[in-house]
C-alpha positions, -999 to 999 in steps of 0.1 A, spaced: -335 616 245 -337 601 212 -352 632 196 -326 652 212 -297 630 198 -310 611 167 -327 641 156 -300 664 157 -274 641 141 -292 635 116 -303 671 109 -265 681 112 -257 657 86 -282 670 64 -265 710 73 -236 694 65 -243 681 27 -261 713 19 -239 743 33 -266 756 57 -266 776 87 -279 751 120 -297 761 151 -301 747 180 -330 757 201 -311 745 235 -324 751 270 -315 764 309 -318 728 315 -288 722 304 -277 738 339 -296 716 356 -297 725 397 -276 751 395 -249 761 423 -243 795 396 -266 823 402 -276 838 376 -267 810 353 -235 827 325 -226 805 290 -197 792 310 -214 774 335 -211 737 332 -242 730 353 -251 706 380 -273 680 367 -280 647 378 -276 623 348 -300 594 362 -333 614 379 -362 620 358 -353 650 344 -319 632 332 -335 621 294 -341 658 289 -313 677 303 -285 654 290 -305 649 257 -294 687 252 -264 684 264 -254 662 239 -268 677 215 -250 708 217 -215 687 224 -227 672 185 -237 707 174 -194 719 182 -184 686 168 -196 688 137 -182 726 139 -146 719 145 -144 687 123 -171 697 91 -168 731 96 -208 733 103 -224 769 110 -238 761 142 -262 783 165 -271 773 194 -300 791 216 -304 784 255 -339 791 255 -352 799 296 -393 795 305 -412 812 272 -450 820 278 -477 837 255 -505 833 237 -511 797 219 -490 777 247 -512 744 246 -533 744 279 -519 710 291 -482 712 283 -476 713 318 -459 749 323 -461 764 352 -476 799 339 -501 782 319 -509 759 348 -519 788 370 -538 810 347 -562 784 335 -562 771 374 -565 809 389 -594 816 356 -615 785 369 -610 799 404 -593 759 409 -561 755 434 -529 769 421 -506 739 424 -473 746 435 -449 714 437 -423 722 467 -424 755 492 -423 779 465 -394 794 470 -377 777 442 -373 811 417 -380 810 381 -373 839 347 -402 844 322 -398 857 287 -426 866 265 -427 849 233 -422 879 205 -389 884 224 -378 849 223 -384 856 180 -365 885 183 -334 866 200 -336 838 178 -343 858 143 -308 880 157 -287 849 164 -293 831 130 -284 865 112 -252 874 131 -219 856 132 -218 844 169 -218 811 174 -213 804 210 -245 793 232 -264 821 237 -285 823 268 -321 839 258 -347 846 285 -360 876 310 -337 881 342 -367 895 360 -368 867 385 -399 856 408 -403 829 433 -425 800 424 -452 814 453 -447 850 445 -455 843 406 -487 825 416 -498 852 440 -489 875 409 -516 857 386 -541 853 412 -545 889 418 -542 895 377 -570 872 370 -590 886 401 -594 849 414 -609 836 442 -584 802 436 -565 789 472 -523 780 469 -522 744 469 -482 733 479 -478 695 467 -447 675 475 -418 687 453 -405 671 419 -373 654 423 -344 673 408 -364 704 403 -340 737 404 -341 761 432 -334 791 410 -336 801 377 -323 834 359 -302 841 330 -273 861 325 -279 877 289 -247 899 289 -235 879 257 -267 883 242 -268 921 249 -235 929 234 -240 952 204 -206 933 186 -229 900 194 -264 904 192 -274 936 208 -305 919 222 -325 922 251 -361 913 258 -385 944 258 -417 930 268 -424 932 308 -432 902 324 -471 919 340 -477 928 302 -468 896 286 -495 881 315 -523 900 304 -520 888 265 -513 853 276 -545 856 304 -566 867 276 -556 843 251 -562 816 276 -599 833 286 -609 829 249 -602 794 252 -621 785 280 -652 807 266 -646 784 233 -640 747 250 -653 745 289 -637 733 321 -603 727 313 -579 700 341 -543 711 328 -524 690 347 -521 659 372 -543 626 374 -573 644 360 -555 664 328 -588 670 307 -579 686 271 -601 712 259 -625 700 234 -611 705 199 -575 696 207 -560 733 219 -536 751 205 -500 748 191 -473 753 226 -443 770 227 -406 758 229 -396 757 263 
């Protein structure tokens, strides 16, 4: 939370003295549980501001009430991005995701883990479109929170089902007990973000062929580093350290 507050005052102070243009990379967080499906700009969200996910989801929240702030009293050019689930090639094995979770699980033929019943939904967006979104919003002139993400929705236990037979896997469905406050669905309305007047974006990149660069990215490093634990009681790293991850 204090990254999410500290460091964006005191970046917007620094836009601020020198005239420059500020993003925000914000997230679908921000809508915490949603009762709003798919999740619009308007939404206010439904997010419980004491659960484990609180630190998180009302750091960005406040963060984008300082981003607006700073707008309508310094006149600060503000962008703000709400960035839903980004995968690709270089995620960091152990960040914790839940498509890099189940490739290098469903690639060591190890349990997919699936926290809850797997009906909870979630929207994936490859990460050259995510670039794309964010390259278009810094040189427009919107500056509104923008949703950015892939409305091609899947179930939690549909997705994983999706890898395994990708990754030709001989890995079982493990369901663990469910993380509290975890969202039952997940999908973005981008019809801001499409608007030609606004951005004119949409993500081009399907959802089975971002998989198949982020599966073979992910291969390479398990040829390079060995057995690989990405998450739980047993996280192992790969030797060397990994790879840079992605924002959200």
């Amino acid at each position: 939370i204090k990254t999410s507050t500290m460091g964006t005052i005191n970046m917007l102070g620094l836009a601020k003295r020198v005239k420059a243009r500020m993003l925000l990379t914000s997230t679908s967080e921000i809508y915490g549980d949603p009762k709003e499906h798919p999740q619009k700009e308007s939404y206010w969200g439904n997010v419980n501001t004491i659960g484990p996910r609180s630190c998180y989801d009302e750091g960005k929240r406040v963060a984008e009430t300082m981003m607006y702030s700073y707008k309508k009293q310094n006149n600060v050019d503000v962008r703000v991005a709400r960035i839903f689930n980004t995968f690709g090639p270089r995620m960091h094995p152990n960040d914790g995701r839940v498509v890099s979770n189940f490739i290098i699980q469903a690639l060591q033929n190890k349990p997919l883990t699936i926290y809850g019943d797997g009906k909870q939904t979630r929207s994936f967006q490859y990460v050259s479109d995510l670039v794309d979104g964010l390259h278009s919003l810094m040189n427009g002139k919107y500056d509104q929170p923008v949703n950015l993400g892939n409305p091609d929705e899947y179930s939690v236990g549909e997705f994983a089902k999706h890898i395994k037979n990708m990754t030709k896997s001989d890995s079982e469905i493990l369901f663990l007990e469910r993380s509290q406050d975890d969202p039952t669905q997940r999908k973005p309305a981008i019809e801001v973000a499409n608007m030609e007047r606004e951005l004119d974006w949409s993500p081009k990149v399907s959802v089975p062929d971002g998989l198949t660069k982020a599966i073979e990215y992910f291969q390479s490093v398990l040829d390079s580093s060995g057995e690989i634990i990405p998450t739980g009681p047993g996280a192992a790293k790969p030797k060397g350290g990994g790879s840079g991850g992605l924002a959200e």
